[in-house]
TIKOLVEX-571340 format. One line per 8 residues: their letters; for each residue x, y, z of C-alpha. Coordinates in Angstrom, 2 decimals, always signed. Layout:
BEGIN
a) X:Y:Z | ... $
END
This chain:
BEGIN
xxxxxxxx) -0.12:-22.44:+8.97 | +3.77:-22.38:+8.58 | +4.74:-19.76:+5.92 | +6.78:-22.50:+3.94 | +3.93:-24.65:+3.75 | +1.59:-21.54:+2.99 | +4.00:-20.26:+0.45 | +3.59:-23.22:-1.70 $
xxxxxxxx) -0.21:-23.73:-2.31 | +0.11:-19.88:-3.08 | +2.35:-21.10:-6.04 | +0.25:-23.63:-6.86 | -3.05:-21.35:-6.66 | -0.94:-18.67:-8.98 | +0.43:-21.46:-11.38 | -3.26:-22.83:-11.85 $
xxxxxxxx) -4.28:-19.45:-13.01 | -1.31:-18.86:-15.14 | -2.50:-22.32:-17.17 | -6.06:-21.19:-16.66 | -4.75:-17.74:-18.53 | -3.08:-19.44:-21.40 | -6.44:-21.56:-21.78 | -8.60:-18.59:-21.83 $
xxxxxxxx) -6.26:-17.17:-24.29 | -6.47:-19.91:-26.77 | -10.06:-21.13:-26.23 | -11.56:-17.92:-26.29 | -14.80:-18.96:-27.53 | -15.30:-22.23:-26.13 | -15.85:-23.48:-21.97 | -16.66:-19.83:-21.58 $
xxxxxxxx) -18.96:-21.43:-18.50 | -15.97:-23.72:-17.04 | -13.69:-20.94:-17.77 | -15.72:-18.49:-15.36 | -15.74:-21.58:-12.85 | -12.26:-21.57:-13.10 | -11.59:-17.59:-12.43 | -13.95:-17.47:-10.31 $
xxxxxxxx) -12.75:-21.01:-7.47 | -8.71:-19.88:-7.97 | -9.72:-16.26:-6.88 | -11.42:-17.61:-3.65 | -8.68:-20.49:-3.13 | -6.31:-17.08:-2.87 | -8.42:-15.08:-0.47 | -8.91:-17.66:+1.67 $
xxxxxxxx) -4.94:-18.52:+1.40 | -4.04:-14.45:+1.78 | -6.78:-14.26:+5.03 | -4.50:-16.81:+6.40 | -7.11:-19.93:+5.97 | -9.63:-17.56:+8.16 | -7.56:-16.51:+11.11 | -9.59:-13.28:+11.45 $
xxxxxxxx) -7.93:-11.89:+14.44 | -7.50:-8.19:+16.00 | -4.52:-6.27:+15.31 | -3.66:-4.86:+18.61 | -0.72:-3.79:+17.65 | -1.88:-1.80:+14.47 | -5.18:-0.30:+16.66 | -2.69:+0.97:+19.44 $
xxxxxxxx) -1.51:+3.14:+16.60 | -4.36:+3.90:+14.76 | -7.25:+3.98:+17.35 | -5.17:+6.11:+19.71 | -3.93:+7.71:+16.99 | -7.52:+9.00:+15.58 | -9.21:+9.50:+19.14 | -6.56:+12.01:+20.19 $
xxxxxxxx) -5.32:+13.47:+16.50 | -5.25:+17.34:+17.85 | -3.41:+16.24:+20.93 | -0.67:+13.94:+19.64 | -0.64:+14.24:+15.65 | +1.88:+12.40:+13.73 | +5.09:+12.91:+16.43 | +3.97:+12.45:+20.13 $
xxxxxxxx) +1.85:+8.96:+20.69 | +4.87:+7.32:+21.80 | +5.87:+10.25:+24.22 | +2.15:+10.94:+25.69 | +1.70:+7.32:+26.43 | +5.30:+7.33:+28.30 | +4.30:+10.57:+30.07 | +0.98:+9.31:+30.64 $
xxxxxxxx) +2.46:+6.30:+32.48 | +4.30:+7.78:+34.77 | +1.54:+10.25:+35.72 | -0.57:+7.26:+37.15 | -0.24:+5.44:+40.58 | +0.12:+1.95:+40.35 | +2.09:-0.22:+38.26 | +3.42:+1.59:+35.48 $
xxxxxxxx) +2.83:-0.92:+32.04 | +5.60:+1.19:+30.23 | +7.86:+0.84:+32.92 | +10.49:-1.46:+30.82 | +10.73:+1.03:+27.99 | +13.89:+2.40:+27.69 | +14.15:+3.52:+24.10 | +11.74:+4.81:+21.50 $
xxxxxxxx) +11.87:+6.14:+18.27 | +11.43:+10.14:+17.63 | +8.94:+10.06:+15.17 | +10.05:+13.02:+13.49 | +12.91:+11.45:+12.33 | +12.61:+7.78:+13.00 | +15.76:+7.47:+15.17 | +15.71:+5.17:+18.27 $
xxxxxxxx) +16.77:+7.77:+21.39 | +16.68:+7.12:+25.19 | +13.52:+7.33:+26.56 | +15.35:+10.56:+28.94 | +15.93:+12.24:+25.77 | +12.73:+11.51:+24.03 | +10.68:+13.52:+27.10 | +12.73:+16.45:+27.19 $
xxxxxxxx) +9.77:+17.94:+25.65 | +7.17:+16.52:+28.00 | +5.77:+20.17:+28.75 | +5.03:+21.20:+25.33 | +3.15:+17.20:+24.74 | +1.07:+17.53:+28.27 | +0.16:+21.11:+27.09 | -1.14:+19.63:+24.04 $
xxxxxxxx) -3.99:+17.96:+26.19 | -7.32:+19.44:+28.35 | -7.17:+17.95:+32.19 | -10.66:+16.10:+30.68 | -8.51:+14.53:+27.85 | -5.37:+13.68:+29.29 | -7.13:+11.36:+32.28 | -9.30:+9.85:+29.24 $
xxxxxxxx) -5.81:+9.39:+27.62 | -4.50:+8.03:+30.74 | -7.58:+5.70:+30.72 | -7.53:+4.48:+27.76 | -4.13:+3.94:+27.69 | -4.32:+1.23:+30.74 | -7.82:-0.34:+29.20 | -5.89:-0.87:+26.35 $
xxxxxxxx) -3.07:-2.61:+28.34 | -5.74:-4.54:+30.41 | -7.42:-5.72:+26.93 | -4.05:-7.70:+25.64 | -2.60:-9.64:+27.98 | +0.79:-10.67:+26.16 | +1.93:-7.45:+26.38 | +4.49:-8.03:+28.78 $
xxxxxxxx) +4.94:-11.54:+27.04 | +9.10:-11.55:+25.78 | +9.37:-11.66:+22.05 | +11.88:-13.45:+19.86 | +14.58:-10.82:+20.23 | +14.19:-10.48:+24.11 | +12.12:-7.22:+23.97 | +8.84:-7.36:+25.95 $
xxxxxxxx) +5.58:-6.12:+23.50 | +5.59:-2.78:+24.66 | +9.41:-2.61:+23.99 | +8.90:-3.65:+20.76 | +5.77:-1.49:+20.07 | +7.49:+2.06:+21.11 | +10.46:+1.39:+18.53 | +7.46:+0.98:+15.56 $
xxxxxxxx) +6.85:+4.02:+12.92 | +3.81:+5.40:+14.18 | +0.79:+6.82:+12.43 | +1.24:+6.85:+8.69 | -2.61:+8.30:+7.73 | -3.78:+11.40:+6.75 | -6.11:+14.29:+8.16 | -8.80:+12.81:+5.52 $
xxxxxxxx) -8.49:+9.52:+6.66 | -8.84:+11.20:+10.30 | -12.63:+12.28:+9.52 | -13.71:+8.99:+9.41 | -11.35:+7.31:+11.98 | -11.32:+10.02:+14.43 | -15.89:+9.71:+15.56 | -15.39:+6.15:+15.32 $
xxxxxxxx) -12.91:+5.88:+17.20 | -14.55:+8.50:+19.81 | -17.97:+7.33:+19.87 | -16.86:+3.47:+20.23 | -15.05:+3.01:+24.02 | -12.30:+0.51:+24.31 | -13.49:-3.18:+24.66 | -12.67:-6.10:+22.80 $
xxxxxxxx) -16.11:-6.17:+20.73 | -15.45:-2.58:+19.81 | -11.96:-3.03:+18.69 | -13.16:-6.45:+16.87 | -15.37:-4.64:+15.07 | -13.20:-1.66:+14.09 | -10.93:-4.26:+12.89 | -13.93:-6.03:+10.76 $
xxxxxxxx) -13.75:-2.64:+8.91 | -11.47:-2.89:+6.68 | -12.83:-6.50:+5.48 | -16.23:-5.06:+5.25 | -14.95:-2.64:+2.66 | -13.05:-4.85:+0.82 | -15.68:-7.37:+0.91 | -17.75:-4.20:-0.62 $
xxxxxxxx) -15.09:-3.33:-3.35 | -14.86:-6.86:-4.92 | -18.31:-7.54:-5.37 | -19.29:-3.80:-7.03 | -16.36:-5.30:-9.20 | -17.75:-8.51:-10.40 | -21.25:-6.59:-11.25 | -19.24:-4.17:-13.05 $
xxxxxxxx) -16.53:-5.65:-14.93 | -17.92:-9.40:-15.14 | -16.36:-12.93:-13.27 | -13.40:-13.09:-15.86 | -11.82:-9.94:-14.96 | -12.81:-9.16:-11.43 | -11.28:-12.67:-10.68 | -8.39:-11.76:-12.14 $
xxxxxxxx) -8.06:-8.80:-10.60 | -9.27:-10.23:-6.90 | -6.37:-13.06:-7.33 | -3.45:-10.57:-7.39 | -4.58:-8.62:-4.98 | -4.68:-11.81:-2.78 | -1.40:-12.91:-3.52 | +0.13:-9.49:-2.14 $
xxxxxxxx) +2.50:-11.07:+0.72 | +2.42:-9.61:+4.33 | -1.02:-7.19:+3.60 | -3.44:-9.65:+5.41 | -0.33:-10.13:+8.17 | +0.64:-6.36:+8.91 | -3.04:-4.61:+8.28 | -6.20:-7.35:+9.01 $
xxxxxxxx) -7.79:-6.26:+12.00 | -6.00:-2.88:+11.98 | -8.26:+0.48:+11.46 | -9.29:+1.94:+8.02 | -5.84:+1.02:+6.48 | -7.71:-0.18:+3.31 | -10.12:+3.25:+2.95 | -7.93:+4.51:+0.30 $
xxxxxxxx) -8.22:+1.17:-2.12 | -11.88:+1.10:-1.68 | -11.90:+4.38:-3.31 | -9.49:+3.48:-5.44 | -11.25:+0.49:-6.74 | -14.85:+2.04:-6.80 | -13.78:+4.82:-9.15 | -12.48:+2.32:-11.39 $
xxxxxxxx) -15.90:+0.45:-11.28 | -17.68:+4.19:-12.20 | -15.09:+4.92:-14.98 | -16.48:+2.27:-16.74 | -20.16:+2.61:-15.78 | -18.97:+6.31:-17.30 | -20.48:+7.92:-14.44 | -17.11:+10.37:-14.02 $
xxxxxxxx) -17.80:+12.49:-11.52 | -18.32:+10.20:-8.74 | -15.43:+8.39:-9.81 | -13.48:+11.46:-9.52 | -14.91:+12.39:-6.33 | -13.78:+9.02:-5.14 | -10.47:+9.27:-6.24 | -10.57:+12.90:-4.87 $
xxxxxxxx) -10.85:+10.83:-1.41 | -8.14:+8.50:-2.30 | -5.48:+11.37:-2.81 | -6.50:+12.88:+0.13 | -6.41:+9.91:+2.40 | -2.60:+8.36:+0.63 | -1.48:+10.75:-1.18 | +0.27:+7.91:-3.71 $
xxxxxxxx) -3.06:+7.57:-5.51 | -2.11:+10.45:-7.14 | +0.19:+8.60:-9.89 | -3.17:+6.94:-10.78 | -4.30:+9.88:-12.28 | -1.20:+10.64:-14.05 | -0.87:+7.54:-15.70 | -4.67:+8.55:-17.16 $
xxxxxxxx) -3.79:+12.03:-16.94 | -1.04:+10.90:-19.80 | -3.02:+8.74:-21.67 | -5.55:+11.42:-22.14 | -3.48:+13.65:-23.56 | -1.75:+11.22:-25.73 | -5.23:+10.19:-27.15 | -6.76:+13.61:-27.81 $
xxxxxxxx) -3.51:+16.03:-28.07 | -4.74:+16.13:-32.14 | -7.93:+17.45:-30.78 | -6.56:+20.02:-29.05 | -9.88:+19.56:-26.47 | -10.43:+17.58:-24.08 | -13.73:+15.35:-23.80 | -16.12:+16.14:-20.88 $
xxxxxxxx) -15.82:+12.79:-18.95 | -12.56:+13.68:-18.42 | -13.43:+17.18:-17.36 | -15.89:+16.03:-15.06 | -14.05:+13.70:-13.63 | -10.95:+16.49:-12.84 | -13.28:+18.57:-11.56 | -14.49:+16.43:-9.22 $
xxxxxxxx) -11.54:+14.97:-8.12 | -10.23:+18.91:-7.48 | -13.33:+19.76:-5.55 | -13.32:+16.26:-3.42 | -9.70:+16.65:-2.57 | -10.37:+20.29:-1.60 | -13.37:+19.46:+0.08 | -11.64:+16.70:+2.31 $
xxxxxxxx) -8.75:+19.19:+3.23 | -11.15:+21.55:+4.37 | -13.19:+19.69:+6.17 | -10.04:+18.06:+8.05 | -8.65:+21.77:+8.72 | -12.14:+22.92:+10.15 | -12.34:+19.26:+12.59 | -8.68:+19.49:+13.37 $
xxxxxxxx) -8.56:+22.87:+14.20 | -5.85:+24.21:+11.74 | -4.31:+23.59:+8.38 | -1.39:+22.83:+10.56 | -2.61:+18.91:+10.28 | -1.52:+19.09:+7.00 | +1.66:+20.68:+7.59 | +2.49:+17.54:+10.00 $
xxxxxxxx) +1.26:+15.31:+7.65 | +3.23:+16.87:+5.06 | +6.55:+16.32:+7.43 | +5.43:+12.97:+8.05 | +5.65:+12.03:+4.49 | +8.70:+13.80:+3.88 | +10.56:+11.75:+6.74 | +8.67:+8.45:+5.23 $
xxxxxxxx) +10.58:+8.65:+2.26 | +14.43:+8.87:+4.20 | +13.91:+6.15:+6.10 | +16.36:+3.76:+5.47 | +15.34:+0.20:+4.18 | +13.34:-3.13:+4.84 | +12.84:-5.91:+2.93 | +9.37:-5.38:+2.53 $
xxxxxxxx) +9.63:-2.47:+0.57 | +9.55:-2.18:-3.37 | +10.99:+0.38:-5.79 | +12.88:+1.07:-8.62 | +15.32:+3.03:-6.19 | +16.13:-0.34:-4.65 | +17.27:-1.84:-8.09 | +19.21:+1.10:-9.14 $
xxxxxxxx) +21.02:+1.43:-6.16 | +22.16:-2.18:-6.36 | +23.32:-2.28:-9.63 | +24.82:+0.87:-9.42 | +27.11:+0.33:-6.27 | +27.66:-3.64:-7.23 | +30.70:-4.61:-9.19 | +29.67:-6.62:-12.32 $
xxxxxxxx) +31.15:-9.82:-11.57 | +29.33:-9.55:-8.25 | +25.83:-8.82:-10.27 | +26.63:-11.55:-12.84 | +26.96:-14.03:-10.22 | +24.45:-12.54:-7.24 | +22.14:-10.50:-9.40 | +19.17:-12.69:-8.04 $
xxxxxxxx) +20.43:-13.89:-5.13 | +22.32:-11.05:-3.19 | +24.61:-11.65:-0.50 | +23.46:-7.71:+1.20 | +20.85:-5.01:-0.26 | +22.80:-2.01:-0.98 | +20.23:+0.14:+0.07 | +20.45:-1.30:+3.67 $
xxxxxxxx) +24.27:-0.23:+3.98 | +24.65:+3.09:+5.78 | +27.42:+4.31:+3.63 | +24.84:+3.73:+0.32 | +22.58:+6.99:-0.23 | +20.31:+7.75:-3.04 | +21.55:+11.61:-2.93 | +25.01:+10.65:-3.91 $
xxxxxxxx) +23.33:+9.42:-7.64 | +20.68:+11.78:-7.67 | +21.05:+13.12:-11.32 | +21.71:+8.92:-12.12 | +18.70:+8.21:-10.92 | +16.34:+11.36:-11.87 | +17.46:+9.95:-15.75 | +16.43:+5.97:-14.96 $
xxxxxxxx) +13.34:+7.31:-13.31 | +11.97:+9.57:-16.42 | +13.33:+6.41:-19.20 | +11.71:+3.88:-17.28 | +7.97:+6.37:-16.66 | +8.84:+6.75:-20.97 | +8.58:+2.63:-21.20 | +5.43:+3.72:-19.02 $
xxxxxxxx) +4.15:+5.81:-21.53 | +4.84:+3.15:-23.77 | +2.26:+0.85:-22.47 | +0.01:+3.25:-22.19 | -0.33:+4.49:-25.79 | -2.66:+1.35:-26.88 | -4.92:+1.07:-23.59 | -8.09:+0.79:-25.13 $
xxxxxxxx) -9.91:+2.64:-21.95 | -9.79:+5.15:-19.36 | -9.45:+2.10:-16.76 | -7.11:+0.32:-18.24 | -4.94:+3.33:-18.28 | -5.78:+4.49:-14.53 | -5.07:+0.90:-13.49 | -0.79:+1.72:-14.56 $
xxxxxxxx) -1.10:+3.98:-11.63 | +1.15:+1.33:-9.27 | +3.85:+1.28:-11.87 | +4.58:+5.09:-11.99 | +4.08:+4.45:-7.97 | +7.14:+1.83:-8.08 | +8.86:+4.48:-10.38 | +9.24:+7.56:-8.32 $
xxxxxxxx) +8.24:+6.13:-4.58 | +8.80:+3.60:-1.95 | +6.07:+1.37:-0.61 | +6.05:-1.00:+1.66 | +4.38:-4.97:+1.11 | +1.72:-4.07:+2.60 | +0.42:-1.45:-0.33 | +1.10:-4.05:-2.99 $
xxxxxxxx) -2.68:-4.76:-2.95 | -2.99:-1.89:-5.27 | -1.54:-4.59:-8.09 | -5.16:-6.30:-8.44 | -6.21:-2.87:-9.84 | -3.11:-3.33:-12.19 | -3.91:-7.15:-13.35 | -7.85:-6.05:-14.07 $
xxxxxxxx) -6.59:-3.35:-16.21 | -4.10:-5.54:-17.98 | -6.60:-8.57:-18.18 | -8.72:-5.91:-19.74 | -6.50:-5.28:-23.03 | -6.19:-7.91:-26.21 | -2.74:-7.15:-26.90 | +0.73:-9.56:-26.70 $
xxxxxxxx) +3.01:-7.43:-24.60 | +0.14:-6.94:-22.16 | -0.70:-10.20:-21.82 | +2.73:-11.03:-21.03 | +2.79:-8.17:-18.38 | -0.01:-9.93:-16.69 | +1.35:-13.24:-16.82 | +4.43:-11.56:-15.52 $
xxxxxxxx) +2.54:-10.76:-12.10 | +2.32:-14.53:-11.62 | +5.61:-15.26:-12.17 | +6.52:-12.56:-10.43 | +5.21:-13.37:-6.95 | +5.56:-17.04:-7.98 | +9.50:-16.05:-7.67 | +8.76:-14.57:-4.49 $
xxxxxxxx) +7.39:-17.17:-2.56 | +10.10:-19.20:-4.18 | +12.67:-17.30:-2.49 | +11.10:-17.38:+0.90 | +12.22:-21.40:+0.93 | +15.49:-20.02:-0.53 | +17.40:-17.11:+1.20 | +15.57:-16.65:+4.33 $
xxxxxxxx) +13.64:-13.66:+3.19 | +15.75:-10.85:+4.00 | +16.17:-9.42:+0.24 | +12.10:-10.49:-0.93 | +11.20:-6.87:-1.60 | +14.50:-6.03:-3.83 | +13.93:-9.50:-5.70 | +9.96:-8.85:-6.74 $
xxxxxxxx) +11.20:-5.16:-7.77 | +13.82:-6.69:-10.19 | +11.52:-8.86:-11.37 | +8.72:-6.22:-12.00 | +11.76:-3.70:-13.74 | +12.72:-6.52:-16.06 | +8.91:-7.06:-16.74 | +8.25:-3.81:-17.59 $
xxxxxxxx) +11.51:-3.15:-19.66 | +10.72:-6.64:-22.01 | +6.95:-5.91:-22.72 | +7.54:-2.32:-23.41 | +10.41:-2.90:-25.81 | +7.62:-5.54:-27.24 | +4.93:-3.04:-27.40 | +7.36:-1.22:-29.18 $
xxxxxxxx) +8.28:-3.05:-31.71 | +4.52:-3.86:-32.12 | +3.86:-0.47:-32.73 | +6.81:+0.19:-35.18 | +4.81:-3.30:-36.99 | +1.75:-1.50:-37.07 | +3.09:+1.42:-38.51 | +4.74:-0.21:-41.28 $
xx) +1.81:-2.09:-42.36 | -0.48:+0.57:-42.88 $
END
């Protein structure tokens, strides 16, 4: 379906669930059946908008990545895919399917270099492989060519597929995520079927995660919390029918659902997995991490759920770097995985990514007549601009970071739960990292833990979400897209300023009264 089109049922779908909020809201104890109904029919309405109507399809592009990726992890890592397939190709007779390439990107710094340049190391990459390994390489490599035939079909900008492909960022998962991908991917040959059904995967899980969700936390919230994550743009576009890139929300979203079945430490040795696997997870257990000790600081002890559930996330994490050391062969993996990270974080930026850098960095290096007139509607993303870099207002920007995690704090004083406060996780995420559109599932953890909490200000913070990505698909009809990701990250910073300033003021309220 055309984007446009597309674009505006999903406001429709979000603006019926904004009324359907408000109603809730005010009829509390009345049409608590047609309510449910309600939740429940918008929630699916967005899935089956987000799974684009039901075009299930196989992500060839993602599984040339992440397949190849897995199968050969000792032999290519995070940095040498692109150059084993281009040395594999010329080591065959025959056609040669990479034979157009001319540039690729180094993957240890992202750069686009001549393909001559790129294999100045081809030695060290061929070494990297058994004779046994590199012909199954070389195998799979032209299987996998033989499986899609619009590889060589000429894309919108001219390049052929494989052009196109060897200029993409590579493998982004981590020596956790490995364990699982890596026998799957070995025991499970290249055909379509097999790569159909690694791509069914990730659905599976998901499929998994929601319902363990509506058992747990009941139709009203799990909808809730199933519609945002829906309404993430681009996810279902860049990741369906990919390999395992959802593994680290499943966990994610489980330990949630056994926080509040209080069985703590299986929800720690599920988020345990989900550090391991994206190491962004982490913030979730800072934001609880925080609201722990702001509850029970007095106390000077902390409770044993929370205990258990540290210790088991310690012991999981260690377990799964272990266990990827021993398969792997070294802790080196992790040292790659490490750099891989690192050089994650420099690379320079695309509208689909969201963070509070983005915002800073525009109003910073934007005149104020130009933000009072283009705030929302910029004619160029600083970021983008080659001469703009974040090191230049480092100590700027360290400050705005640790105010705006305070306003964090702020919210999390009142959360009346250990999953409400876990669920803040994404919002210390957009604080001190940059994600790209395709994470923003992660917000459907954020909306059940808001949808969770009685308060005003959090309320609004919810509604906010729908507004938010309301305004999003708004400005898809409006400025051709190319600033989306800096607009939904004003939006969020301005939510999360107003309802903490509210929650403050709340709180000063409270104080006073009593």
């Amino acid at each position: 379906m055309n984007h446009y089109i597309s674009g505006i049922i999903k406001i429709m779908i979000l603006e019926a669930g904004a009324a359907l909020l408000l109603f809730d809201r005010f009829f509390a104890e009345r049409f608590e059946r047609q309510r449910k109904i309600g939740f429940a029919v918008l929630a699916g309405l967005m899935v089956f908008a987000w799974c684009e109507y039901g075009n299930f399809r196989v992500h060839y592009w993602e599984q040339f990545h992440f397949y190849l990726g897995a199968k050969y992890q000792k032999e290519v890592g995070w940095f040498d895919l692109y150059k084993a397939a281009l040395i594999a190709d010329r080591d065959v007779d025959g056609p040669h399917i990479l034979g157009s390439v001319t540039e690729t990107r180094d993957l240890t710094n992202f750069e686009v270099v001549k393909v001559e340049q790129a294999l100045a190391d081809a030695g060290r990459v061929r070494a990297q492989f058994s004779d046994e390994r590199w012909s199954t390489f070389k195998e799979d490599l032209r299987r996998f060519s033989a499986l899609v035939p619009w590889w060589q079909q000429p894309g919108r900008d001219g390049r052929t597929s494989w052009q196109a492909m060897m200029l993409d960022h590579g493998n982004s998962n981590s020596p956790a995520w490995a364990i699982f991908a890596h026998p799957i991917a070995s025991l499970l040959p290249l055909t379509a079927g097999n790569l159909a059904l690694i791509g069914a995967l990730d659905m599976l899980l998901m499929i998994a995660l929601w319902a363990a969700a509506y058992r747990v936390f009941g139709v009203r919230l799990a909808s809730i919390g199933l519609l945002i994550w829906a309404t993430a743009p681009n996810s279902y576009g860049y990741l369906a029918g990919s390999f395992l890139r959802w593994d680290w929300l499943f966990a994610l979203g489980l330990a949630c659902c056994f926080m509040q079945k209080e069985k703590w430490a299986t929800a720690g040795a599920l988020f345990g997995y989900a550090v391991a696997s994206k190491l962004f997870p982490l913030f979730f257990g800072v934001a609880l991490l925080i609201w722990v000790a702001m509850r029970h600081w007095k106390e000077r002890k902390l409770p044993m759920p929370y205990v258990r559930f540290g210790a088991a996330t310690l012991a999981s994490g260690l377990a799964w770097v272990l266990i990827a050391a021993a398969m792997f062969g070294t802790f080196d993996v992790w040292k790659q995985y490490a750099q891989r990270i690192e050089v994650s974080q420099h690379e320079k930026f695309y509208s689909i990514q969201y963070s509070l850098k983005t915002v800073y960095l525009q109003v910073v290096e934007s005149p104020a007549s130009e933000l009072a007139q283009r705030g929302l509607f910029p004619t160029e993303i600083k970021q983008a601009r080659a001469d703009v870099n974040i090191a230049d207002h480092s100590k700027g920007f360290m400050l705005v970071q640790l105010l705006f995690a305070a306003l964090i704090g702020v919210l999390l004083w009142r959360a009346p739960n250990a999953v409400s406060a876990f669920t803040l996780g994404p919002l210390l995420v957009f604080t001190f990292l940059t994600v790209n559109m395709y994470y923003w599932n992660m917000l459907g953890l954020l909306a059940l833990g808001l949808a969770m909490r009685p308060q005003r200000p959090f309320f609004s913070l919810l509604l906010s979400l729908y507004a938010i990505f309301c305004g999003y698909f708004l400005y898809q009809h409006t400025n051709n897209g190319f600033a989306e990701g800096y607009v939904v990250a004003l939006l969020l910073t301005v939510a999360v300023i107003t309802n903490a300033v509210a929650e403050l003021v709340a709180l000063r309220r409270s104080t006073v009264a009593t």
